[in-house]
N, C-alpha and C positions, 0 to 999 in steps of 0.2 A: 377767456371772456365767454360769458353766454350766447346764447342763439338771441336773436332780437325776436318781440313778441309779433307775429303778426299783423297786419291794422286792414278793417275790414276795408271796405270801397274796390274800384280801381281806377288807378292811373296809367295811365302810360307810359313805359318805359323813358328814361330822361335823353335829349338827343345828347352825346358825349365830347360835344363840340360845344357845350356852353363854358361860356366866360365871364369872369369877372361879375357887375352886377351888384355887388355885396350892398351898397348905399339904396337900392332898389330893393332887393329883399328884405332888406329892414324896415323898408316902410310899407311894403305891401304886405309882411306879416305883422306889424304893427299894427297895420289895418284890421289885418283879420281878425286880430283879439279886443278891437275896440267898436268896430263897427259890423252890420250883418250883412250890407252888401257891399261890397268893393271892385271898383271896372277901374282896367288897368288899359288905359287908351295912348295911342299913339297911330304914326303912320304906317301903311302897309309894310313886311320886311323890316319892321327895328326891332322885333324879336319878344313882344308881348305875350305869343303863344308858350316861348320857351321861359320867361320867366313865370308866368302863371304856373307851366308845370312843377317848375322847381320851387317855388314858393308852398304849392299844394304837398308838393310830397316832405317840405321841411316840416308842415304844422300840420300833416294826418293826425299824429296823435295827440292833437288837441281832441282830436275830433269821434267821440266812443263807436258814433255808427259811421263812421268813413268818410271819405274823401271819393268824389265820384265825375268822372269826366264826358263832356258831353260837348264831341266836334257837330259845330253848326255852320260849318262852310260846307257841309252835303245837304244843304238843303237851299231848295229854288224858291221856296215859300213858306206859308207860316202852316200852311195845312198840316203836317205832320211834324210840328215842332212839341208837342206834346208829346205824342208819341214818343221821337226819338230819344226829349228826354227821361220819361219810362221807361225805355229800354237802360238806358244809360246807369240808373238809378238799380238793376236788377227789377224789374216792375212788370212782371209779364202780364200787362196788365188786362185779366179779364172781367171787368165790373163793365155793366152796359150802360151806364151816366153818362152824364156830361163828360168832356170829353178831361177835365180836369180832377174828376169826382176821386177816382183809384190814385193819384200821383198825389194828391193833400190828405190821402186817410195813409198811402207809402211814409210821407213823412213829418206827419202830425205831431208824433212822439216823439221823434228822433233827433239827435245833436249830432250832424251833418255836415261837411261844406261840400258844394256843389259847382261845378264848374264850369260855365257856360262861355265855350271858346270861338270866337269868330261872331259877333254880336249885331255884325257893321251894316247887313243888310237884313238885320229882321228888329230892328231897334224896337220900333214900334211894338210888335207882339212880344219880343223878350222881356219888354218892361210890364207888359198886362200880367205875364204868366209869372214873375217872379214877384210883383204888389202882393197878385193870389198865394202864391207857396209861402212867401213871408209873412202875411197875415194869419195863414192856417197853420203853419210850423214856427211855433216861438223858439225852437232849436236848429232851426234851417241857419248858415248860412252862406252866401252865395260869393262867388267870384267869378268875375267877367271879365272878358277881353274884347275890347271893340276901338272901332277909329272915332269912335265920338261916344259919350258918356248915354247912358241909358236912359236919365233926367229922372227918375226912381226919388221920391222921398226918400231922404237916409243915404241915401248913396254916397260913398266918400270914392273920391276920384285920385289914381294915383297916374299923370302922366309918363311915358315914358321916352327917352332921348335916343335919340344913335348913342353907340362906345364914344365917349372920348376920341375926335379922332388921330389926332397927335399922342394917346395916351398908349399905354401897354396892352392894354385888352383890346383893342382894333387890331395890333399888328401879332397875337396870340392868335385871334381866331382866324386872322388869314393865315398862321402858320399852320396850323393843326388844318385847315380845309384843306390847304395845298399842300399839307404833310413834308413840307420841306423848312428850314432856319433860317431865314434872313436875320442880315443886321437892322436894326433900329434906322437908322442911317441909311438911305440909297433908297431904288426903286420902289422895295414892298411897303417902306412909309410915305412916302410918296403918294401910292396908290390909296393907303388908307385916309389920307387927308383929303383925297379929293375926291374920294367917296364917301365922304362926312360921318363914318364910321358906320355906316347901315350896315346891319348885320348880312342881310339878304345881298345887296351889293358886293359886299365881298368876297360872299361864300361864289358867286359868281364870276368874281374876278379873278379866286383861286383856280376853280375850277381852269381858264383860260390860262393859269399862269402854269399847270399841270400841262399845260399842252404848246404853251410858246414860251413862258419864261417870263421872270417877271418885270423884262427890261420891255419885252415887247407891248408886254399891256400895261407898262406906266405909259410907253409913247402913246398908246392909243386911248388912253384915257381922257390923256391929252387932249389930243385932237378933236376927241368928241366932247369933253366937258370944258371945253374953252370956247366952241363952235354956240355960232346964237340958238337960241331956244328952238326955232325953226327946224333947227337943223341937226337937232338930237336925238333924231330916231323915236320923240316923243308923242308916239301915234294916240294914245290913249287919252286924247281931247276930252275935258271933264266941260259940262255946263256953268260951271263956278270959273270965275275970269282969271283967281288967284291961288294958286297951290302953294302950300310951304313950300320951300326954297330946294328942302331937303329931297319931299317928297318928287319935285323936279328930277332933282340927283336918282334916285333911286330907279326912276322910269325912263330914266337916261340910260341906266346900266342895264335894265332887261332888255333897251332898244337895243344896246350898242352888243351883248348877248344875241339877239337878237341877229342884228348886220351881220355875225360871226358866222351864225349857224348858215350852215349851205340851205341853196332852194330846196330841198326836200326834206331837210330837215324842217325849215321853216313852215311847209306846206302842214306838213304831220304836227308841229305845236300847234298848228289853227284846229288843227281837226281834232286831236286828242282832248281838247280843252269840254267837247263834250261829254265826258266822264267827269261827275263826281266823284266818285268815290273810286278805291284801286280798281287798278286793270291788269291785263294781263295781256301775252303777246299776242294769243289768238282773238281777244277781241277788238285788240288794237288790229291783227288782220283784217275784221270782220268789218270795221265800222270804217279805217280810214284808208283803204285802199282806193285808188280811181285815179286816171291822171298816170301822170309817172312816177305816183306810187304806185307800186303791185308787191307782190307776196316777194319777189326778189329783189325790191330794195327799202320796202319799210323795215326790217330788222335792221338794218345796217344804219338808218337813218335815226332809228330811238338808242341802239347805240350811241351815235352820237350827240342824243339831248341829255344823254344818260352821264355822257362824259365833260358836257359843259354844265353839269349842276342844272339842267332845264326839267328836268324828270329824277325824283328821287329813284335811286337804285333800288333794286327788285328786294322783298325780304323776302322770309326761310320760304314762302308759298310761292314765289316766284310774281306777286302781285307790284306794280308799279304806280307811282301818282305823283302830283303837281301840287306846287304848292299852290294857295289860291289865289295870291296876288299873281303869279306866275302864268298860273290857269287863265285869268281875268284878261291878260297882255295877248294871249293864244286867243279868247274867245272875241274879241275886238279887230282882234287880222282873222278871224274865220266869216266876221260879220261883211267884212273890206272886198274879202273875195266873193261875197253873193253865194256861200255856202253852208250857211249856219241852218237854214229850214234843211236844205237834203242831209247832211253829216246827221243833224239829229234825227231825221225820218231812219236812216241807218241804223242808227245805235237803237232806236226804240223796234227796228224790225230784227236787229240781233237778240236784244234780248227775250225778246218775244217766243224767236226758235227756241232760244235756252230753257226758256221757261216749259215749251212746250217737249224738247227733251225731258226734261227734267220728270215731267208728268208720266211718259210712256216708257220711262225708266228706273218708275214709283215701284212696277212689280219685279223683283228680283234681287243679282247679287250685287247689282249698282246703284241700288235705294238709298245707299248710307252717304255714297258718293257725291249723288247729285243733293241729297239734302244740306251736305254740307256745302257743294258748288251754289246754289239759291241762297243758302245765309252766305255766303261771302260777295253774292254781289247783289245784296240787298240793297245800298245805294241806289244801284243803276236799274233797277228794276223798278223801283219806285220811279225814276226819274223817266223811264220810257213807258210807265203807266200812264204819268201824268201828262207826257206828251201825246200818248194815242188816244186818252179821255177825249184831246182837246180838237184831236186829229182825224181818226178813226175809232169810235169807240166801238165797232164790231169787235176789231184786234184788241181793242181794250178787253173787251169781255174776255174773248179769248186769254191774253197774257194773265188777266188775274183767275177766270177760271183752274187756269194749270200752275199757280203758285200757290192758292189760297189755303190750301189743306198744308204745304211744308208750312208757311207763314202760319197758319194755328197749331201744328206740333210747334213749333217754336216758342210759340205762345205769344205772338204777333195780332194777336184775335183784332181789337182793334181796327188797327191798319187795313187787315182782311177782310173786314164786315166794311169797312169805308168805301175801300176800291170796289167792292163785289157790290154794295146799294149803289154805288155811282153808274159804273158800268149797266148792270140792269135797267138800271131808268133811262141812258144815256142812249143804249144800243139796241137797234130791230132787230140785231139778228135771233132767228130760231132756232130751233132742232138741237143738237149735241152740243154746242158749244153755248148753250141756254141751260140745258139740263144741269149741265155741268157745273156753271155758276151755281144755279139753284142750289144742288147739292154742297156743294164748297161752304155758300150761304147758310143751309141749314143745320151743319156740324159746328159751324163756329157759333151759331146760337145756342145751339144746344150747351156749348162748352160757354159760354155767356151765362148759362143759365136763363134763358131768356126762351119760356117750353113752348106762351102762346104766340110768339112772334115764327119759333122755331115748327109750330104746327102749323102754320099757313103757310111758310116756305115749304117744307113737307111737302103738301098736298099739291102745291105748284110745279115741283120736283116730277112727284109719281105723273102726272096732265100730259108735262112735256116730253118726261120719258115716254108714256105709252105711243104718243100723238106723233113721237120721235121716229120711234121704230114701227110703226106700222107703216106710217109714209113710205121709209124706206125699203120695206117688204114688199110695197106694189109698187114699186120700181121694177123690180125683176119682174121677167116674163114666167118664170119655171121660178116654183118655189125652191126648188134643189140650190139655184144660185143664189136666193138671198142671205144674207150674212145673219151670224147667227140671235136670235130672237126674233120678233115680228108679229104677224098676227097668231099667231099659237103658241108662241115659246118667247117670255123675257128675256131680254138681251140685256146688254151693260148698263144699260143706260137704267133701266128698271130695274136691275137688281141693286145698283147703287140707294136711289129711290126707296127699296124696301132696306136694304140696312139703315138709310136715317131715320125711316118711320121706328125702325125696332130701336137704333139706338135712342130716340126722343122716348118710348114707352120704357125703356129701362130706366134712366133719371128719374120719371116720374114715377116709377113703382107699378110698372103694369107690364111684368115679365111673360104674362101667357099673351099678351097683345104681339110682345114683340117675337116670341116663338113662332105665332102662328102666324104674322106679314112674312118672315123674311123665309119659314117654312114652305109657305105656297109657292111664292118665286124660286126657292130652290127645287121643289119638287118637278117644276112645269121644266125648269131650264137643265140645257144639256149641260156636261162637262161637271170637271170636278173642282175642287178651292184651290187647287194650285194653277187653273187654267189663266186667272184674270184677277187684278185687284178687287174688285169689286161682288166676286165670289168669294175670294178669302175673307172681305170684311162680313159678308151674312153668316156666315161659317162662327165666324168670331161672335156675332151678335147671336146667333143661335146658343153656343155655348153657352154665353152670360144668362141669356133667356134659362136654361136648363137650370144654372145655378141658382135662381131666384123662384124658379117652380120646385123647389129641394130635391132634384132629381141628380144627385150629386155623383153617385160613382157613373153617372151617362157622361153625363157634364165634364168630370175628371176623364174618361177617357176619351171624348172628342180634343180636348183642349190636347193631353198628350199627343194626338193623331196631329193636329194640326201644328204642334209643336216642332215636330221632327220634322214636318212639311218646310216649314218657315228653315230650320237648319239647311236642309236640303237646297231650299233657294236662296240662301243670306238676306231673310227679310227679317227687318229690324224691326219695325213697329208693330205691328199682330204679333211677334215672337214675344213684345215688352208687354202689349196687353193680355196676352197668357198667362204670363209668369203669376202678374195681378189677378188672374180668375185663379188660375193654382192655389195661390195663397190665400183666397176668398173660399175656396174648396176644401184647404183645409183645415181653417179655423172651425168651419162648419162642420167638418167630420171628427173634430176634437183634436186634428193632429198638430199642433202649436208651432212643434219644430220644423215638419214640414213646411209650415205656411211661411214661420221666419226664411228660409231656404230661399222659396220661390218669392218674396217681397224683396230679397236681395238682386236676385238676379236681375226684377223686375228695376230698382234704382240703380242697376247697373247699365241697362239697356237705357233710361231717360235721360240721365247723366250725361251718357253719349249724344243724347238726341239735342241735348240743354231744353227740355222739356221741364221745366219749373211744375206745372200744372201736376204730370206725371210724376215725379218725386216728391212733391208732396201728397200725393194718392199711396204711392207707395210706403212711403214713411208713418203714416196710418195705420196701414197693415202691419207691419213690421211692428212697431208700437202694440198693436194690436194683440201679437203672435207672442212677444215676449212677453207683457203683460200678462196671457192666459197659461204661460209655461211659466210665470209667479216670479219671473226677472224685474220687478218692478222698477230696479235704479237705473236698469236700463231701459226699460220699456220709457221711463219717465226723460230720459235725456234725450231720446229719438222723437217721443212726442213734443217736446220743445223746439226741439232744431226742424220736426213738420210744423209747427206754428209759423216757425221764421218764415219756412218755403210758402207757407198758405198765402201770408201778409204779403209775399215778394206777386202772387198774383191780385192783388185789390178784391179777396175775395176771402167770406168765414168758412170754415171746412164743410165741404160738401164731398158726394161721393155716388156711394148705388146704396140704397137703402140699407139695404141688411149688414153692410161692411159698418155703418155708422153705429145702427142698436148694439153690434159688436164691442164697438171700438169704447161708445160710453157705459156699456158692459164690466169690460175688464181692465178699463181706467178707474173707475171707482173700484176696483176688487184691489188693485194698486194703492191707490190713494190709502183702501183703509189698513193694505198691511204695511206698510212703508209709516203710513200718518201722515198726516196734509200739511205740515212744517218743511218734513224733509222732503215727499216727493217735491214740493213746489220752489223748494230750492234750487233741485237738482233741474227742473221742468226752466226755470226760469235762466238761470246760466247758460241753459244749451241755447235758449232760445234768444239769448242776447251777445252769445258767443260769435262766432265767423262759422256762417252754413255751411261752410264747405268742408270745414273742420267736425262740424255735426255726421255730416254726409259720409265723410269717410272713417269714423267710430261706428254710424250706422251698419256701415257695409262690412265690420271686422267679425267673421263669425262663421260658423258651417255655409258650407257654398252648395249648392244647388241639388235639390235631389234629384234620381233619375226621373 
């Protein structure tokens, strides 16, 4: 049998505890081929998120541009619900519109289904954003999961039930959770019945029967679901007088889970429930220690939420989470014990530190580390932004000041430019952790493309860096003690300042502007590019400078120097934007092959970085370089699969000038020896292929010159 073909999107892996269903799948995929949007509702815990997935990954290839998943139970509000689903969608998205503008031009063209999971507390905005994408995308369509229907024009509703619970698939899934054979007959049916077949119920009551057996928790099942409403452990008192019957059941089983778990365990569900999104064991040290929790017996106690199904077990990163009904039951006993303000003041000052690690560990061999530490608890970084907005927006400042720059490598820009204008307006504070925003601010414009908004942040940048560092110079009594820069010599703060001024003058084509800002701060300041971030990036900006005044063998060998610099210290990004001037250097000095060389290297480094923005910069180049060495069926398949990458950030190809004259150079020298039939054959398949399949044809070729 063949290999199966690829299908673009992504999904998530299927949980491998799903059961049965079949009479569900055929109507929610029935759905899907008849109708464009489809919410698949039911009560918390009956397993609407798992059949959504499986439903999604049966009918991907209905779908030519994929199938794409988007959890909306990490978010506390509708503020970044765009956002996340642009990310979701592959959307790095840098267009500076409305905040919907990049995700309806994302999927205008495209024949899609999208997946919006967890719907229950953003109804409202889910239904406004999805009218929009469905009106703008006549090949959108959508699938939802929520406890109540979206109310959408067009919307076809497909309810969903507990298992059967007298039937086979109830007493399946409790066998496979609890990895043991019961008979049909006795306790584990029992159990299933009078848990009315909730999937989450059970998977809970497995868990308990892994540790007492399944005689003990049919008696105690008993007891609790025979006992009156009162007295079922059912704390989570809703406004509404009448619950389903079922849904009763269900929050009877996380109470009586609940009962089970020991005081410290129970202490640590309340507190943990302040993470959205995974965690891990050190931040579960960091946030829910206090009390008779401490560092020697919280591990022992998630242990065991771990072992009654209360905490999904850790995957290959070692990261941990809740499910959100689960979560919900923890953040209502965190509200009970009067500690829901401090646990979250905690979690928003852990990540904060993180964040601000993550910054002072930007220069060197741990750059790559923490960059990828910040994208994995993007969640909670968001969520302790939002809270020190509301809290402390000093710390605010501060927190997004020292993420904004990973957050726009990432191509986060967005979210970046939100939190960083928020913060600004919000907070008094001055001096460095001011400049800092500024700066953070004004690369994400620039990378916006957005030069006159990007030249008043500029100028406000260089104010508060000089204003920064002089204050702090007449602080000290003896000039010998003040730290370095001040009233005679640029420090960090100012040399940051003059790299955005030169990188804003390079986009706009004014390479001797930006020589000579970021030249004079280097000139005046001490130390060399490997002392400080903030030196390496002038360094860098000088280079490009060079390359745009055609002062090309200077330019070529700085960029070398600072290459082997960057090897030296394991820095990742200045080493990715070399590679790109290399290969800019040497289109210029006619060397074709060389420049393919260093454009590879260059999508080898953003690749890593998931830099969208940067791979498709790169993929220009490269396009560029084969093109001029008369490779045209390749040059033309790599310029296609850089269309895809351009489109995936809501933006037309842009670049630094002279790369572009290049690029429409020796794409029409392509076009006319190939003939515009075939190139645009070839251009058009890559570009409607799977990018990631582009990406790595792209990269098959001579690897890097010295």
């Amino acid at each position: 049998m063949g290999e199966t073909a690829p299908v673009r999107g992504h999904l998530p892996d299927e949980n491998p505890g799903f059961v049965g269903r079949r009479t569900e799948l055929e109507r929610v995929s029935g759905a899907l081929a008849d109708h464009r949007l489809v919410t698949v509702t039911g009560v918390g815990g009956v397993g609407k998120t798992r059949l959504a997935l499986r439903a999604a990954h049966g009918v991907a290839r209905r779908f030519p541009d994929g199938a794409w998943w988007t959890d909306l139970s990490q978010l506390d509000g509708d503020r970044l619900l765009v956002a996340l689903v642009a990310d979701s969608v592959d959307l790095a998205d840098h267009t500076p519109g409305t905040a919907t503008t990049g995700l309806r031009r994302r999927l205008a063209d495209d024949r899609l289904l999208l997946v919006l999971d967890s719907c229950e507390h953003l109804t409202e905005p889910c239904a406004r954003l999805v009218t929009e994408l469905l009106a703008a995308a006549p090949g959108l369509t959508v699938l939802t999961t929520s406890r109540r229907p979206l109310g959408v024009a067009g919307e076809h509703v497909v309810p969903l039930d507990p298992l059967p619970p007298a039937g086979g698939d109830a007493l399946e899934l409790l066998r496979r959770a609890a990895g043991q054979d019961f008979p049909a007959a006795g306790p584990a049916g029992e159990i299933c019945v009078r848990l009315e077949g909730i999937p989450l119920a059970l998977e809970l009551a497995a868990a308990q029967i892994r540790l007492q057996g399944a005689e003990a928790v049919r008696d105690q099942l008993g007891t609790r679901l025979d006992a009156p409403p009162e007295a079922r452990f059912d704390l989570l008192a809703h406004t509404e007088r009448v619950w389903p019957s079922r849904h009763q059941t269900l929050r009877a089983a996380i109470g009586w889970s609940h009962e089970l778990s020991t005081p410290l365990e129970r202490l640590l569900w309340a507190r943990l429930s302040v993470f959205r999104g995974p965690f891990d064991l050190s931040s579960a040290l960091a946030v829910c220690t206090g009390g008779p929790l401490d560092r020697a017996t919280l591990p022992a106690a998630l242990d065991g939420l771990v072992r009654s199904s209360v905490v999904r077990p850790p995957d290959a990163g070692g990261r941990l989470r809740m499910l959100d009904t689960i979560r919900e039951y923890g953040a209502t006993w965190l509200d009970r014990t009067g500690e829901t303000g401090t646990v979250a003041d905690r979690h928003a000052a852990h990540f904060r530190g993180l964040a601000r690690r993550a910054e002072t560990e930007w220069h060197g061999a741990r750059q790559l580390r923490w960059y990828r530490t910040v994208d994995a608890h993007h969640t909670d970084l968001r969520t302790a932004l939002d809270r020190l907005l509301r809290t402390d927006p000093d710390a605010a400042l501060d927190l997004i000041g020292s993420v904004a720059f990973a957050w726009s490598c990432r191509g986060r820009l967005r979210e970046a430019r939100d939190g960083l204008e928020q913060a600004l307006v919000l907070s008094e504070a001055r001096g460095r952790v001011r400049a800092r925003a500024l700066w953070a601010l004004g690369v994400t414009l620039v990378l916006q493309g957005e030069s006159d908004p990007a030249q008043e942040v500029s100028e406000r940048c260089a104010r508060e860096a000089r204003n920064t560092e002089y204050a702090e110079y007449t602080e000290y009594a003896a000039p010998e003690e003040a730290p370095r820069g001040g009233r005679d010599r640029p420090g960090e703060l100012t040399l940051d300042a003059a790299a955005l001024a030169g990188l804003l003058a390079l986009t706009t084509g004014r390479p001797m502007s930006a020589y000579v800002v970021v030249g004079h701060v280097l000139d005046a300041a001490r130390g060399g590019p490997a002392d400080s971030a903030a030196r390496l990036r002038c360094h860098l900006v000088r280079v490009f400078a060079l390359t745009g005044l055609g002062r090309l063998a200077e330019a070529r060998r700085g960029a070398l120097r600072l290459r082997a610099l960057c090897q030296e210290l394991d820095e990742h990004w200045t080493r990715t934007a070399l590679e790109y001037q290399l290969a800019l250097t040497g289109l210029l000095e006619g060397d074709p092959r060389a420049a393919a060389g260093h454009a590879r290297a260059m999508l080898e480094g953003t690749r890593g970085l998931g830099a969208s923005l940067g791979v498709a910069l790169g993929l220009d180049v490269l396009a560029t370089a084969l093109a001029a060495a008369g490779d045209g069926e390749r040059a033309a398949d790599v310029s296609g699969t850089g269309e895809a990458y351009w489109r995936a950030t809501g933006q037309p190809r842009r670049g630094l000038p002279g790369l572009r004259a290049l690029h429409e150079k020796y794409t029409d020298t392509a076009r006319a020896t190939l003939g515009e039939p075939a190139y645009e054959e070839i251009f058009v398949r890559a570009l409607t292929g799977l990018p990631q399949d582009g990406l790595d044809r792209a990269l098959e070729g001579p690897g890097t010159p010295a």
